[in-house]
C-alpha positions in Angstrom: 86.1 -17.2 -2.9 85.4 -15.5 0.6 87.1 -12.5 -0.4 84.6 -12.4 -3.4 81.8 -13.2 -2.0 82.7 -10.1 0.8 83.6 -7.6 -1.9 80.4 -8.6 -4.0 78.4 -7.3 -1.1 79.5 -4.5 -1.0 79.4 -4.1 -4.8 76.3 -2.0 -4.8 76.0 1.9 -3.1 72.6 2.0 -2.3 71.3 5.2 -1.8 67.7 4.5 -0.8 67.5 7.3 2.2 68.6 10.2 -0.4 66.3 9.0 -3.1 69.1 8.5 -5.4 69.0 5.4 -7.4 71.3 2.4 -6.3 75.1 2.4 -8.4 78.5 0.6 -8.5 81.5 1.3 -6.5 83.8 1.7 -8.7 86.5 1.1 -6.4 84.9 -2.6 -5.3 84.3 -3.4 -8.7 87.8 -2.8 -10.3 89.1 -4.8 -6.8 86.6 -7.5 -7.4 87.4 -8.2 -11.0 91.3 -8.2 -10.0 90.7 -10.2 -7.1 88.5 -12.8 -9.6 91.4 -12.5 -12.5 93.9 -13.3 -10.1 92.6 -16.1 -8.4 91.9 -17.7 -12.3 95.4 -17.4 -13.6 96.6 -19.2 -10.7 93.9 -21.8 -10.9 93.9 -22.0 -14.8 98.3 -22.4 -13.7 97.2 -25.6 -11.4 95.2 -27.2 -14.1 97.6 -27.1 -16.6 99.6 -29.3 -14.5 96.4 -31.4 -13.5 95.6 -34.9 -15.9 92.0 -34.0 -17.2 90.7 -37.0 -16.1 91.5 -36.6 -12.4 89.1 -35.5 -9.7 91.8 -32.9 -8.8 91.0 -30.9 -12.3 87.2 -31.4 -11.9 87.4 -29.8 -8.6 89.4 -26.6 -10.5 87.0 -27.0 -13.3 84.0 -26.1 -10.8 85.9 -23.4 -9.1 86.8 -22.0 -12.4 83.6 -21.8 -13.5 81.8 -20.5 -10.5 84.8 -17.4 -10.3 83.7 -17.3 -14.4 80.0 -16.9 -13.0 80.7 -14.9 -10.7 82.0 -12.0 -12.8 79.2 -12.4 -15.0 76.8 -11.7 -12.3 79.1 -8.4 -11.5 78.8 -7.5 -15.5 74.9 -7.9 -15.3 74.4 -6.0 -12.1 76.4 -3.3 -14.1 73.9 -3.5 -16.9 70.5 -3.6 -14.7 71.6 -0.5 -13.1 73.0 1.3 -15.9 69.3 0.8 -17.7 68.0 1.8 -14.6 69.6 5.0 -14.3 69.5 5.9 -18.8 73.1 4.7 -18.9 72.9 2.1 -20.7 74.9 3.5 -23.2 78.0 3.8 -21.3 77.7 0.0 -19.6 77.7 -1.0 -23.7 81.0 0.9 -24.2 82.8 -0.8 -21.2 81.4 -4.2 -22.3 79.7 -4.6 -25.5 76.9 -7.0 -26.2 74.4 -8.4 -23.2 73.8 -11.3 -25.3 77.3 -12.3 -25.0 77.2 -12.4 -20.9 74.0 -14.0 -21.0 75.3 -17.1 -23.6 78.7 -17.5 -21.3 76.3 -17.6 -18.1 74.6 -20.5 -19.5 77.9 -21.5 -21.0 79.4 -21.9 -17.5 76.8 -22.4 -15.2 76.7 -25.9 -13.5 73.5 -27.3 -14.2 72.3 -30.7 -12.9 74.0 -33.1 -15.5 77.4 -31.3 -14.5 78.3 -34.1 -11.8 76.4 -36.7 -14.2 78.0 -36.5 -16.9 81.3 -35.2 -16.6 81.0 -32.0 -18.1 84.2 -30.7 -17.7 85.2 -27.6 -20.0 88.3 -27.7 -22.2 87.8 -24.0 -23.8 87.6 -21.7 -21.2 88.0 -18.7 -24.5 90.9 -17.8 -22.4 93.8 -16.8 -24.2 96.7 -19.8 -23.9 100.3 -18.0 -23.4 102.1 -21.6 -24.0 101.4 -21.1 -28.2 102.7 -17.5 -27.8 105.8 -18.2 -26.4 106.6 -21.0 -28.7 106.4 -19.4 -31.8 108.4 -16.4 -30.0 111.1 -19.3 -29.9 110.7 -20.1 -33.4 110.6 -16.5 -35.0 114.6 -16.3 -32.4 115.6 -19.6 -34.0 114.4 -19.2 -37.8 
């Protein structure tokens, strides 16, 4: 998550002195949403192998999330500066609907009842490869 935290700084170009308005690296965003894909698969990998009811899986539950947060908060700084600058219509092509990011922030956010009661998520809407590569094995068989 250091790594994440030190590439989300430097997220933003501001350009205050030249009086252009403030943008995106490009470069730090596209490492900064490998660096947070990366470090889900193999945390998403570890709890697969984790019993859900273990502390070990609540404590990748809460990372999960927060890299989840994370990469909305990289998505929405996208959008505040795209409307900023007029370009708003080119944030919508690269990724859709605001509402959606704003649903999954609230979705995944750890609010005070997280620790209370247990809220541990089971749907992470990511896409499961296990399913796929059964019925791979099936199609071979049948």
């Amino acid at each position: 998550m250091k790594q994440i935290e030190n590439l989300y700084k430097k997220l933003i170009d501001s350009q205050e002195s030249s009086g252009q308005p403030a943008k995106i690296n490009n470069q730090v965003r596209a490492k900064l949403h490998k660096t947070i894909l990366d470090d889900l698969k193999k945390l998403r990998k570890k709890q697969k192998k984790t019993k859900e009811i273990s502390k070990e899986y609540e404590q990748l539950d809460h990372e999960i999330r927060l890299l989840l947060l994370k990469e909305i908060q990289v998505i929405l700084d996208a959008y505040v500066l795209a409307r900023e600058s007029g370009d708003i219509r080119s944030w919508k092509a690269m990724y859709g609907d605001i509402e959606d990011y704003i649903k999954n922030f609230f979705y995944y956010r750890i609010d005070g009842q997280y620790e209370a009661k247990k809220k541990i998520l089971n749907d992470y809407k990511f896409l499961d490869e296990e399913p796929l590569q059964m019925s791979k094995k099936r199609k071979k068989i049948g």
